[in-house]
VOMIPA-45625 format. One line per 5 residues: number of its first residue (from 1); their letters; for each residue x, y, z of N, C-alpha, C. Coordinates in nm, 3 decimals. Example, Ala and Ser with C-alpha at 12.3 -4.5 7.8 and 13.67 -1.06 7.14 Angstrom:
<atoms>
1) as) 1.319/-0.569/0.780/1.230/-0.450/0.780/1.320/-0.330/0.780 | 1.285/-0.225/0.708/1.367/-0.106/0.714/1.290/0.003/0.787
</atoms>
This chain:
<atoms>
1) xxxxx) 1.848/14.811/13.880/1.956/14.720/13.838/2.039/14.785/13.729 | 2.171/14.784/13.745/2.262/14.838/13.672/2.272/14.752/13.523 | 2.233/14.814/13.390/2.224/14.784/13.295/2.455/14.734/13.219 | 2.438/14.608/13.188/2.527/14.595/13.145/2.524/14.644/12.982 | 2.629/14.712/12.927/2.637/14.750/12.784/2.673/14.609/12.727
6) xxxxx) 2.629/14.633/12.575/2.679/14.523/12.480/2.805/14.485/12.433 | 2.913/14.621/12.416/3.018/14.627/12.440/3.079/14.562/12.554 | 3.077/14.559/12.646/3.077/14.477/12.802/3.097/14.341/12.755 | 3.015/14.328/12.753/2.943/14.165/12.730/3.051/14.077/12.613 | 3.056/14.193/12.465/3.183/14.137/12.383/3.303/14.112/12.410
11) xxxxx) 3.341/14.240/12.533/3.445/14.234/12.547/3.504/14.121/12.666 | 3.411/14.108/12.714/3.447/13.992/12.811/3.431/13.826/12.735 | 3.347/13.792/12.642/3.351/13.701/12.562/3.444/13.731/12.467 | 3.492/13.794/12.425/3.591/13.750/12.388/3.784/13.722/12.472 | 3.743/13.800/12.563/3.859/13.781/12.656/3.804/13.619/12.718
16) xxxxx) 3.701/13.575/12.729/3.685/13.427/12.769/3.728/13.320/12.665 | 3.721/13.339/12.507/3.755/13.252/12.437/3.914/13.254/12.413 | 3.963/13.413/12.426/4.108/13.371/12.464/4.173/13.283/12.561 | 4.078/13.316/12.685/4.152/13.272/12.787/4.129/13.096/12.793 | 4.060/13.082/12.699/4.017/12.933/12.643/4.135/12.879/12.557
21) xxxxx) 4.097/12.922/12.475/4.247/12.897/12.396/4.378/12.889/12.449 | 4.454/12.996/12.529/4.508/12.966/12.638/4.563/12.844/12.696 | 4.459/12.802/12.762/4.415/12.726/12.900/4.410/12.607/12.842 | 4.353/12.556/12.765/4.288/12.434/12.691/4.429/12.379/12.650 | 4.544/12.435/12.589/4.655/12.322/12.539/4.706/12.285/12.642
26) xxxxx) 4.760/12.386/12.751/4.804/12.374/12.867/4.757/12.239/12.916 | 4.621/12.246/12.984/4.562/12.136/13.009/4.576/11.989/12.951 | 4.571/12.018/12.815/4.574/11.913/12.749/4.693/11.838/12.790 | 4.819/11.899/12.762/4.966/11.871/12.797/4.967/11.785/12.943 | 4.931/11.860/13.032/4.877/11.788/13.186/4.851/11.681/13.220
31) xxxxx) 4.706/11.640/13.117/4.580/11.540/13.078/4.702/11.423/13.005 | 4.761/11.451/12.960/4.865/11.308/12.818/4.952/11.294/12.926 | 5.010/11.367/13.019/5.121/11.346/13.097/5.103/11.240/13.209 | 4.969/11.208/13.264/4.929/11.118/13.306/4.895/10.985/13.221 | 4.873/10.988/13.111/4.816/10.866/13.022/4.954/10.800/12.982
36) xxxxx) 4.902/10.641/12.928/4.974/10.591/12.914/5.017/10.601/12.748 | 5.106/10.570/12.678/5.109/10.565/12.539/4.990/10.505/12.465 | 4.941/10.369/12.493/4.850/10.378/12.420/4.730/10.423/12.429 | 4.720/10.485/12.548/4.588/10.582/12.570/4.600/10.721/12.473 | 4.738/10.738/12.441/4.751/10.886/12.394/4.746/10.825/12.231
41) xxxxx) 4.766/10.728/12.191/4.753/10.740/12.019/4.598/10.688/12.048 | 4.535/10.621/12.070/4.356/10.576/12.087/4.238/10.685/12.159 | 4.311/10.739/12.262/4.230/10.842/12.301/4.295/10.962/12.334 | 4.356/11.032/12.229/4.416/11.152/12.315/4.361/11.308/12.404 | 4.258/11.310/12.362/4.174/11.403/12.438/4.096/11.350/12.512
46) xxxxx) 4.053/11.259/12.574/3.993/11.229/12.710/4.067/11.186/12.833 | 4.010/11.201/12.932/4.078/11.190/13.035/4.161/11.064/13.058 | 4.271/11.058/13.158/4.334/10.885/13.170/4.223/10.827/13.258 | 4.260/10.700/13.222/4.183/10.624/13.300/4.247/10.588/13.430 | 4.358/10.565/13.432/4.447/10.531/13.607/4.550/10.621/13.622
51) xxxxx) 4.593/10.750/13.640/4.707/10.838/13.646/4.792/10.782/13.662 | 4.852/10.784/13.558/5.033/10.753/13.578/5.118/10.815/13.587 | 5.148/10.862/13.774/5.202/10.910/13.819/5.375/10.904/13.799 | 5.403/10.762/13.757/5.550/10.731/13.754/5.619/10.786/13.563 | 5.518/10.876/13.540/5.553/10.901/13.401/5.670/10.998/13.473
56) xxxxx) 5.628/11.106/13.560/5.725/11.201/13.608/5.811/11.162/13.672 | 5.831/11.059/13.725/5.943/11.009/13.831/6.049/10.910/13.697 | 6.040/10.861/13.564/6.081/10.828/13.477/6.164/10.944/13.382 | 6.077/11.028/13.361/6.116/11.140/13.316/6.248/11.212/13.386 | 6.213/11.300/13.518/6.308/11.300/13.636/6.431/11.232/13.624
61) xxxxx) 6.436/11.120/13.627/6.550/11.036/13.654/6.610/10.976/13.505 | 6.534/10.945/13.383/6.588/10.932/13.255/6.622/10.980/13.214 | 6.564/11.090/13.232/6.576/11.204/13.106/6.720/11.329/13.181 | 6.726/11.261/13.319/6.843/11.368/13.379/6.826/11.478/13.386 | 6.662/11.534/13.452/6.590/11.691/13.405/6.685/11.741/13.590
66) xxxxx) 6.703/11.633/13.660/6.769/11.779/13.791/6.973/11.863/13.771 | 6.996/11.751/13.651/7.075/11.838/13.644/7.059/11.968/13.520 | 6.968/11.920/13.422/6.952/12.015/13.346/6.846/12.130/13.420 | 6.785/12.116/13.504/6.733/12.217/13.601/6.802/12.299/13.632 | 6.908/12.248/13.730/6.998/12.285/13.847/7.087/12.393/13.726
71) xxxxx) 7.153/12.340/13.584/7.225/12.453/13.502/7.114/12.564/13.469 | 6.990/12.564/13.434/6.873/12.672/13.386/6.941/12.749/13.489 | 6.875/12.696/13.644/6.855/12.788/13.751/6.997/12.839/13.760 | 7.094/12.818/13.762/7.258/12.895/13.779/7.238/12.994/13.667 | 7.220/12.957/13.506/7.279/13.033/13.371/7.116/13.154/13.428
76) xxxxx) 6.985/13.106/13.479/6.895/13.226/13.494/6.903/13.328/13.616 | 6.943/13.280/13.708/6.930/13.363/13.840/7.088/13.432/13.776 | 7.203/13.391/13.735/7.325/13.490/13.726/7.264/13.580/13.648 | 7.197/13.557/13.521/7.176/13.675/13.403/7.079/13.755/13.476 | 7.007/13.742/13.564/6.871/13.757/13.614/6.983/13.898/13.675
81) xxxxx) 7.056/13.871/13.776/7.079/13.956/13.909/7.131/14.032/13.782 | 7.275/14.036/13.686/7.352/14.099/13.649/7.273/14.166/13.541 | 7.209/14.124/13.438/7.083/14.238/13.353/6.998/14.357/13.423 | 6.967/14.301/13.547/6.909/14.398/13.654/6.984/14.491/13.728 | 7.103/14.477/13.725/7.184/14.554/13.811/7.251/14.686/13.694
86) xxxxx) 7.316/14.594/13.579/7.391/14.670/13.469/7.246/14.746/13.436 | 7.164/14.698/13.385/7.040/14.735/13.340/6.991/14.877/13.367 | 6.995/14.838/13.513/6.925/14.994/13.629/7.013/15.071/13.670 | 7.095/15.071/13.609/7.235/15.155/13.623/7.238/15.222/13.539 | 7.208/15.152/13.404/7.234/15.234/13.242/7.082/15.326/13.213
91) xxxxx) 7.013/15.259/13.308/6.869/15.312/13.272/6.844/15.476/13.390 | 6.911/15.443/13.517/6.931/15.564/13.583/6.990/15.660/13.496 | 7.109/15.658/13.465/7.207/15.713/13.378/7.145/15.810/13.276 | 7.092/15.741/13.181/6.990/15.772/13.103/6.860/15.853/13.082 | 6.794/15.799/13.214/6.682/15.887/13.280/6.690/16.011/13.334
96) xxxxx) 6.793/15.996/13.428/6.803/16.139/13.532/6.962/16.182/13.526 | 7.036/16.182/13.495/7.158/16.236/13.484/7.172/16.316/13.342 | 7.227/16.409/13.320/7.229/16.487/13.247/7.342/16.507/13.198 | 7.354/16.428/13.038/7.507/16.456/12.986/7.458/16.411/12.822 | 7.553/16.457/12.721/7.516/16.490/12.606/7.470/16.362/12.483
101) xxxxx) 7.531/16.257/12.609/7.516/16.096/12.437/7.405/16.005/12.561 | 7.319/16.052/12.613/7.239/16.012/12.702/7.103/15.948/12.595 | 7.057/16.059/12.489/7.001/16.041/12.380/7.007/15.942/12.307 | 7.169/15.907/12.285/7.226/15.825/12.157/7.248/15.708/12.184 | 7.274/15.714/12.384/7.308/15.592/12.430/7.164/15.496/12.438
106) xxxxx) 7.080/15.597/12.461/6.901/15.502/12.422/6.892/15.453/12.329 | 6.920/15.508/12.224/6.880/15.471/12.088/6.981/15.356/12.056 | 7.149/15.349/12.064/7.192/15.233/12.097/7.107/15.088/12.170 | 7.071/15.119/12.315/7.011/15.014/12.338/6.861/14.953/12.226 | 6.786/15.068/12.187/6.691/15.003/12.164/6.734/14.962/12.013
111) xxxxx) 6.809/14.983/11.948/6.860/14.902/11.829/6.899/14.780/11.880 | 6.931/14.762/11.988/6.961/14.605/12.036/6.830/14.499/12.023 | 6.693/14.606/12.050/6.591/14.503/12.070/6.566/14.435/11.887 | 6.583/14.557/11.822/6.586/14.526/11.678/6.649/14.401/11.606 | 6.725/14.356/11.692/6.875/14.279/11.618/6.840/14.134/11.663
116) xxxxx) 6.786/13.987/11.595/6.732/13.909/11.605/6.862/13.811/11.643 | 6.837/13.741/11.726/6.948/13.627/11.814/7.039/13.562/11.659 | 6.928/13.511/11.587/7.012/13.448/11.462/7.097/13.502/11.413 | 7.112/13.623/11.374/7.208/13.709/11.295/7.327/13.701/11.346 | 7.361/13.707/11.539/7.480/13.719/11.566/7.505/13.554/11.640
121) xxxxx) 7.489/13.446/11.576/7.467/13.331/11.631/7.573/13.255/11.593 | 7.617/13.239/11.469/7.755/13.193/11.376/7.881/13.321/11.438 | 7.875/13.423/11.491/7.973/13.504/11.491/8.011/13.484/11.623 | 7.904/13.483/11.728/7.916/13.456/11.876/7.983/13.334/11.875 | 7.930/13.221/11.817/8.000/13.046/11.790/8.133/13.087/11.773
126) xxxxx) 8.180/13.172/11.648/8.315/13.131/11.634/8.429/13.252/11.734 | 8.366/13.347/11.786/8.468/13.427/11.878/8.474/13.344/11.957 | 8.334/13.269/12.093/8.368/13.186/12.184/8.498/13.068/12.174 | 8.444/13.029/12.043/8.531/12.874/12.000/8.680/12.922/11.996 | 8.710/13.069/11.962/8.861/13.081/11.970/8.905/13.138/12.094
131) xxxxx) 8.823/13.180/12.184/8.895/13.227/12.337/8.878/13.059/12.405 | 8.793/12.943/12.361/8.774/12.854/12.411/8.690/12.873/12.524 | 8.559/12.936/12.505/8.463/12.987/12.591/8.344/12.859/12.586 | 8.335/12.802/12.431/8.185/12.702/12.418/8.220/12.628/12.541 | 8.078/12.587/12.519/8.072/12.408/12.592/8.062/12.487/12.781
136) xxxxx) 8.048/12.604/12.819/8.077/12.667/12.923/7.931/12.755/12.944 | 7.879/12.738/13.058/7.784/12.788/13.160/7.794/12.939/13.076 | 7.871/13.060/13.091/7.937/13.133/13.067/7.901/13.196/12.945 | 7.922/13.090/12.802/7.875/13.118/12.693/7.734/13.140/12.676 | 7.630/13.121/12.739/7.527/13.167/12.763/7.502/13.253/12.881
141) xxxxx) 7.547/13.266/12.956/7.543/13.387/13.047/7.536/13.538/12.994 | 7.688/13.511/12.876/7.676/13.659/12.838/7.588/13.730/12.730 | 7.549/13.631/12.642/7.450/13.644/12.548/7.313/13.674/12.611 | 7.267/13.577/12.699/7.151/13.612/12.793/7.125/13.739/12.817 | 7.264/13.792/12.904/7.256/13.937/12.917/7.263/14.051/12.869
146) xxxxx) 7.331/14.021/12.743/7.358/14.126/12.622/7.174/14.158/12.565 | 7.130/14.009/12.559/6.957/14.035/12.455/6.859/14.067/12.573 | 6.899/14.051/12.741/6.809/14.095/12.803/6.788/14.250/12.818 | 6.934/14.332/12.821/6.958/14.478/12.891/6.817/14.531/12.766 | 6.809/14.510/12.616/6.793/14.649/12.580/6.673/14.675/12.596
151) xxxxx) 6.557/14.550/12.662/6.403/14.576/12.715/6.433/14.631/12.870 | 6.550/14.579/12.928/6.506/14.627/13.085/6.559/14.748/13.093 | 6.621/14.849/13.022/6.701/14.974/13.015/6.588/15.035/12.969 | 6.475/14.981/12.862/6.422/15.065/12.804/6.286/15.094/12.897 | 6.230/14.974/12.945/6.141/14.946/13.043/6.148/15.051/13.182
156) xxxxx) 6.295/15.059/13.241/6.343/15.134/13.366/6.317/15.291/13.342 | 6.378/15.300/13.210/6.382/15.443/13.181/6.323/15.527/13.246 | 6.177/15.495/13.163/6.067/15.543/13.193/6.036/15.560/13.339 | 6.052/15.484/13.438/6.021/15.468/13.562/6.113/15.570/13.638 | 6.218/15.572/13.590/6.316/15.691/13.666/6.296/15.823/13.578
161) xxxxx) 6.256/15.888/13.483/6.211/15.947/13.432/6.123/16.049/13.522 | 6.026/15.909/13.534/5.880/15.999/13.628/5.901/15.965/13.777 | 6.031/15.950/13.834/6.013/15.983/13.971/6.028/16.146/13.994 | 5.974/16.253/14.093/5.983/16.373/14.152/6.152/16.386/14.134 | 6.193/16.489/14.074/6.329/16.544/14.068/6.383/16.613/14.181
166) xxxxx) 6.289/16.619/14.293/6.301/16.702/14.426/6.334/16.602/14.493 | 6.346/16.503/14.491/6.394/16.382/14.569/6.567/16.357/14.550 | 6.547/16.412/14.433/6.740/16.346/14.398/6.806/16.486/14.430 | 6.701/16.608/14.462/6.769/16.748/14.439/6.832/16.714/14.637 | 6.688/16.726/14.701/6.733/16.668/14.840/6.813/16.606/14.883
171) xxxxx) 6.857/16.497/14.796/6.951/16.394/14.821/7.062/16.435/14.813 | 7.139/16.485/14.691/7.241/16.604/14.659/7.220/16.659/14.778 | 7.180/16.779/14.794/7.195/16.897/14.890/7.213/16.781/15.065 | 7.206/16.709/15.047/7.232/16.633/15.215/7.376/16.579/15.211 | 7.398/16.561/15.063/7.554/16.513/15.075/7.575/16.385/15.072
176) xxxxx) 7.443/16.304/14.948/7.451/16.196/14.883/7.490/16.164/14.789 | 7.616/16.073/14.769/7.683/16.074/14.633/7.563/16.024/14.519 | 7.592/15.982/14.428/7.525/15.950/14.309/7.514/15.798/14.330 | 7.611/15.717/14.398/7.586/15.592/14.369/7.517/15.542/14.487 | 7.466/15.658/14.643/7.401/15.612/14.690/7.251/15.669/14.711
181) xxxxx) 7.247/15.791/14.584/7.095/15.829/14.510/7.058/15.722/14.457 | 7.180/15.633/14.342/7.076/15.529/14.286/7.023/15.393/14.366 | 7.133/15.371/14.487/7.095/15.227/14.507/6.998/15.274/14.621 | 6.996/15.371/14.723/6.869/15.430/14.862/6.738/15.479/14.808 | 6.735/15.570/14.673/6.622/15.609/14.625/6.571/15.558/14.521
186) xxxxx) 6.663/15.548/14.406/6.634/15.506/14.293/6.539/15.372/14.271 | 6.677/15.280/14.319/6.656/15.112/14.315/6.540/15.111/14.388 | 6.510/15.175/14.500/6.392/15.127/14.586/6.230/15.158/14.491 | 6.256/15.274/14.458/6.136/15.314/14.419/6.064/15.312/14.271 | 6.204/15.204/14.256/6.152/15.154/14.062/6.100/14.973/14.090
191) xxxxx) 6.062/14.944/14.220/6.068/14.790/14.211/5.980/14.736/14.144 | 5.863/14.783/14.118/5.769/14.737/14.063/5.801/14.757/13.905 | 5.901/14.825/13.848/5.953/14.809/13.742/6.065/14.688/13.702 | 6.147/14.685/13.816/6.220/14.561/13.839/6.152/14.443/13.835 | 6.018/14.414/13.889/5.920/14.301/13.870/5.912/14.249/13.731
196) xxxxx) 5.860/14.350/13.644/5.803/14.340/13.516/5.927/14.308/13.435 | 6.019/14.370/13.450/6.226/14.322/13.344/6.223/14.182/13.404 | 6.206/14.200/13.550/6.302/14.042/13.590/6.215/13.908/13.549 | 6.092/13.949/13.533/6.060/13.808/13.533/6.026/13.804/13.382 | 6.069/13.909/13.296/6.071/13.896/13.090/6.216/13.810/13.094
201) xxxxx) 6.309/13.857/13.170/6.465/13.833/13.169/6.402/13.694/13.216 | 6.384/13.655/13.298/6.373/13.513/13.365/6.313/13.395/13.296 | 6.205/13.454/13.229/6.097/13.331/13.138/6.151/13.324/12.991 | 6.220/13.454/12.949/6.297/13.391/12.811/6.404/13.343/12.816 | 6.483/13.381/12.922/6.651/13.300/12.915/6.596/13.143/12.996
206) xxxxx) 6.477/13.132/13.016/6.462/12.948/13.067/6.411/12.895/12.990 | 6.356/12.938/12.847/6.293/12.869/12.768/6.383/12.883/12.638 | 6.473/12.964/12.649/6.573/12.959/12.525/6.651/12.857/12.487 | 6.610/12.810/12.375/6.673/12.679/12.274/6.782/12.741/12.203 | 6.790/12.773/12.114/6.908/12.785/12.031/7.046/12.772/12.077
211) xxxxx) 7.070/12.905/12.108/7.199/12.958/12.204/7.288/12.827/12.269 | 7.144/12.733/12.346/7.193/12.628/12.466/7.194/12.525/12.334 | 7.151/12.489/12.242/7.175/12.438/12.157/7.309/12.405/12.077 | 7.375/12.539/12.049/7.472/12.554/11.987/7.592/12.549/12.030 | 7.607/12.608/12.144/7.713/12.669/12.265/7.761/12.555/12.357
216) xxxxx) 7.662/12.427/12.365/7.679/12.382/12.522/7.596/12.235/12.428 | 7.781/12.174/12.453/7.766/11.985/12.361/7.773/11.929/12.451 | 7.834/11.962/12.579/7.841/11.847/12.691/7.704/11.816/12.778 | 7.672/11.726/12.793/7.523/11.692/12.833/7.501/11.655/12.969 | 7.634/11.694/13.077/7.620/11.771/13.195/7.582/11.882/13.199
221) xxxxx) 7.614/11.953/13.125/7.632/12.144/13.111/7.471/12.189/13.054 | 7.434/12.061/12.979/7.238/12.079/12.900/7.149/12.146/12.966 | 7.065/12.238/12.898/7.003/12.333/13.029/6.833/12.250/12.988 | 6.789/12.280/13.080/6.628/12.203/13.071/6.559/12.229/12.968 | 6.589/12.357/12.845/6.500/12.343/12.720/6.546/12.257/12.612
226) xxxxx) 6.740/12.220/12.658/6.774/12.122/12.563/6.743/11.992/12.584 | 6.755/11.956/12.734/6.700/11.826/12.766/6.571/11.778/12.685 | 6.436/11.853/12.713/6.373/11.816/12.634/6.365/11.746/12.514 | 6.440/11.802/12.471/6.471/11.733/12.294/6.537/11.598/12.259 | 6.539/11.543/12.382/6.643/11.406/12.407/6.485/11.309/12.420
231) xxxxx) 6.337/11.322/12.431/6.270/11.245/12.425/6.225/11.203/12.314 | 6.241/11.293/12.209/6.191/11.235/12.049/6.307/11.186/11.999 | 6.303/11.102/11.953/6.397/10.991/11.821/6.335/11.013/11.740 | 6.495/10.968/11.661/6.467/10.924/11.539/6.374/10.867/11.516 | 6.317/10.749/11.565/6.280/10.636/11.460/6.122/10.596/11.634
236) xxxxx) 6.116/10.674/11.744/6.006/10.653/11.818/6.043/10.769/11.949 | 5.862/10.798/12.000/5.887/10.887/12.076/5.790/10.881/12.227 | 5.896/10.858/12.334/5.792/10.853/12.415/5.703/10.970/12.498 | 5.573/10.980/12.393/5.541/11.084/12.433/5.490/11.097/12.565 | 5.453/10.998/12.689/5.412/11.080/12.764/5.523/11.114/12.897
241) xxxxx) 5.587/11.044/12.849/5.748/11.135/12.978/5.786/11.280/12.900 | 5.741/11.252/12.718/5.785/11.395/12.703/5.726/11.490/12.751 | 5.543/11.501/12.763/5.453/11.555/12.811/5.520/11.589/12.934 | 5.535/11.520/13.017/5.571/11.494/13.180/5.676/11.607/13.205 | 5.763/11.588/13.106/5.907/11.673/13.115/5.887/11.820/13.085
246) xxxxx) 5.769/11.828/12.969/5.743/11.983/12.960/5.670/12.053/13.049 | 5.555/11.987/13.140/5.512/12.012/13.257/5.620/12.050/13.351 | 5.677/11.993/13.390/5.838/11.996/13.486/5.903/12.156/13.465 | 5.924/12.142/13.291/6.002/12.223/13.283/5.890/12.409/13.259 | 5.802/12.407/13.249/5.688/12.519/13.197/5.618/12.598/13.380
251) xxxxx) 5.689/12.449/13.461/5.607/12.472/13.602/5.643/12.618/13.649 | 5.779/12.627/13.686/5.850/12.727/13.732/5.783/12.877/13.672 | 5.788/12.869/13.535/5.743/13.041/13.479/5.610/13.022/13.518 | 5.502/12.932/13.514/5.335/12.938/13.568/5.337/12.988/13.717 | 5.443/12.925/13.828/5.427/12.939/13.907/5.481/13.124/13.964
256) xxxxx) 5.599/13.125/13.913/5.637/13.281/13.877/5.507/13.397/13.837 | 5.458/13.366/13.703/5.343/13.429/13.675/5.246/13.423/13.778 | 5.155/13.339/13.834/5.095/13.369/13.950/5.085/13.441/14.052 | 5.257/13.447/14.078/5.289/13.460/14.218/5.302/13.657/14.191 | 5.328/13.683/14.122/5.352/13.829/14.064/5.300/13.880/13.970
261) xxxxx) 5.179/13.828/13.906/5.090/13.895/13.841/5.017/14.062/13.857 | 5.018/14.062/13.964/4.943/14.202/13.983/5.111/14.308/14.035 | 5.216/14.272/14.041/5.313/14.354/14.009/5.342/14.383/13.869 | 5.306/14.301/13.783/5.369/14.295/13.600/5.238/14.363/13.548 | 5.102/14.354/13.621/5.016/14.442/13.521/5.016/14.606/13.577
266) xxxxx) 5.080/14.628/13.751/5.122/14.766/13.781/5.231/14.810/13.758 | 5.307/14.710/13.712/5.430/14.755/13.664/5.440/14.797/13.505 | 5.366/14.686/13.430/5.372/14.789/13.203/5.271/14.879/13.290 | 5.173/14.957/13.357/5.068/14.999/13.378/5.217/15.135/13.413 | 5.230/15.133/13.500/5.337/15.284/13.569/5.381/15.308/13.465
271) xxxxx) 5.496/15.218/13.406/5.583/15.258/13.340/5.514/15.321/13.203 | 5.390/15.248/13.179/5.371/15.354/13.056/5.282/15.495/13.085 | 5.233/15.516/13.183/5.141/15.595/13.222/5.336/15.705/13.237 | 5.450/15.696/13.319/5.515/15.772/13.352/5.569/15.836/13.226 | 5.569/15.732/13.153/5.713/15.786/12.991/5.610/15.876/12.911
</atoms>
């Protein structure tokens, strides 16, 4: 019988009490979303006693979460395609083309990751407010994409970096321009790098408050992390449609994560093994 080490043993207990920690608020959130209010101030950690299913169908329809859905999914899938496209363009560029501010143009992007949303938040407000951009889908589109490029440029790099240089030499010598080296060879053979950007790009521009906060007063235009904030009052709060609503709104990135998990751990896995 194969002797397990002690090391082993720690290291998996303690990866279990993370994954406890984890798991356990999640749940909890779940567990209140079914209960009724006064189950949640008298018993908030035990189970409901009759699921109250119509907490989510209240929520849904009060709280107006399909149109603040329906704006997430437009302001995320546009930044989504266009960060990925500008992205793997600047990151080809960078990687395998050979020209003298290729260096400087990296170091540009990754000063971007440096530069915290707040700082340019009052300056972005008042350029939009004078082209008359706020209050517009748009005004978060471009910000989205400006704070997504400088992880997915930096992320790609690497990946085009360590593809075989005999591939793009072949390609040349057959009498392939450059822009159909990047989109026939390139694009194809970085996807599992594309996995790991698109779905960082995807789970922070759907959970981003501020920006949608500041930018966007009309409460058609509200994207699903501002909605949220419409269940606490002033003066009372109903917490379990709020519960209900953060379930709603948290579903999409759980279900994302699942579905592409073993691309995002071969994907940081390549990309750092290549750079």
């Amino acid at each position: 019988m194969k002797k397990i080490k002690i090391s082993t043993i720690i290291i998996y207990t303690f990866l279990v009490i993370l994954a406890v920690f984890y798991v356990a608020p999640l749940l909890w959130v779940v567990f209140v979303s079914f209960k009724t209010n006064a189950e949640v101030m008298s018993n908030p950690f035990t189970l409901p006693a009759v699921p109250q299913w119509d907490n989510y169908f209240i929520a849904w329809t009060a709280g107006k979460l399909g149109i603040a859905t329906l704006n997430s999914v437009i302001v995320c899938v546009v930044t989504l395609v266009l960060s990925m496209l500008i992205g793997a363009m600047a990151a080809f560029a960078i990687g395998r083309m050979r020209w003298k501010l290729s260096g400087l143009t990296m170091t540009y992007f990754l000063i971007g990751m440096m530069i915290p949303i707040h700082c340019v938040l009052i300056p972005l407000f008042v350029s939009f407010s004078n082209i008359h951009m706020t209050n517009t889908l748009v005004s978060l589109i471009l910000p989205y994409i400006t704070f997504s490029l400088p992880m997915t440029v930096y992320i790609l790099v690497n990946f085009f970096r360590g593809m075989p240089g005999d591939m793009f030499e072949a390609a040349c010598i057959d009498g392939c321009s450059i822009y159909g080296t990047f989109f026939k060879i390139a694009l194809p053979l970085s996807k599992t790098g594309l996995f790991v950007t698109g779905l960082m790009t995807f789970v922070n521009n759907w959970n981003e408050l501020l920006l949608a906060m500041v930018f966007i007063s009309d409460t058609a235009k509200k994207t699903l992390s501002v909605t949220l904030t419409y269940f606490v009052g002033p003066y009372a709060t109903n917490y379990v449609q709020m519960f209900a609503a953060i379930v709603i709104a948290v579903a999409p990135s759980i279900v994302v994560y699942c579905c592409f998990s073993n691309q995002i751990v071969d994907g940081l896995t390549a990309g750092a093994v290549k750079g």
